[in-house]
C-alpha positions as a printed Julia matrix, in Angstrom:
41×3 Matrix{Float64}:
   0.0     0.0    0.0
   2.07    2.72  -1.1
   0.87    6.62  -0.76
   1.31    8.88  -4.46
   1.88   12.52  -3.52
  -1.61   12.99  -4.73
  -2.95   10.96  -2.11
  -2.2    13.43   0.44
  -5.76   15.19  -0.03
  -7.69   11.92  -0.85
  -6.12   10.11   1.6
  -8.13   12.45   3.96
 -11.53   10.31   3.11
 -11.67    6.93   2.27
 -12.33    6.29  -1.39
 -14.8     3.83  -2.58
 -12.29    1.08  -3.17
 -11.23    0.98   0.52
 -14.86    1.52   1.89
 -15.78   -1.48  -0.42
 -12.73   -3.65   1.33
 -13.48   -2.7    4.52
 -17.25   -3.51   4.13
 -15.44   -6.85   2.69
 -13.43   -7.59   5.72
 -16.35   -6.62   8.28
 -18.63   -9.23   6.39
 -15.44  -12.05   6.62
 -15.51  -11.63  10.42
 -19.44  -11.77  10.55
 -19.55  -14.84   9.3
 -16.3   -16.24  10.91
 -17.84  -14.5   14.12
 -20.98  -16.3   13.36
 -19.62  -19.89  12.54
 -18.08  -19.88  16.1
 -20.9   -19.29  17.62
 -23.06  -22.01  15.58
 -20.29  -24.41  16.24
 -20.19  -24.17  19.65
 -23.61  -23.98  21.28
């Protein structure tokens, strides 16, 4: 994850791509989250 000089504004909000990963990554531990909790009760 390198930083262009023009990120240096940008940078300031998240752009679409990183909401989009983060949404990405939330949903991954959701479900991990909610295997775990299937598996053991």
């Amino acid at each position: 994850m390198t930083l262009k000089s023009s990120d240096r504004f940008t940078g300031i909000k998240p752009t679409a791509e990183e909401i989009s990963q983060n949404n990405c990554a939330a949903e991954l531990m959701w479900q991990t989250n909610l295997t775990i909790v299937i598996s053991t009760s």
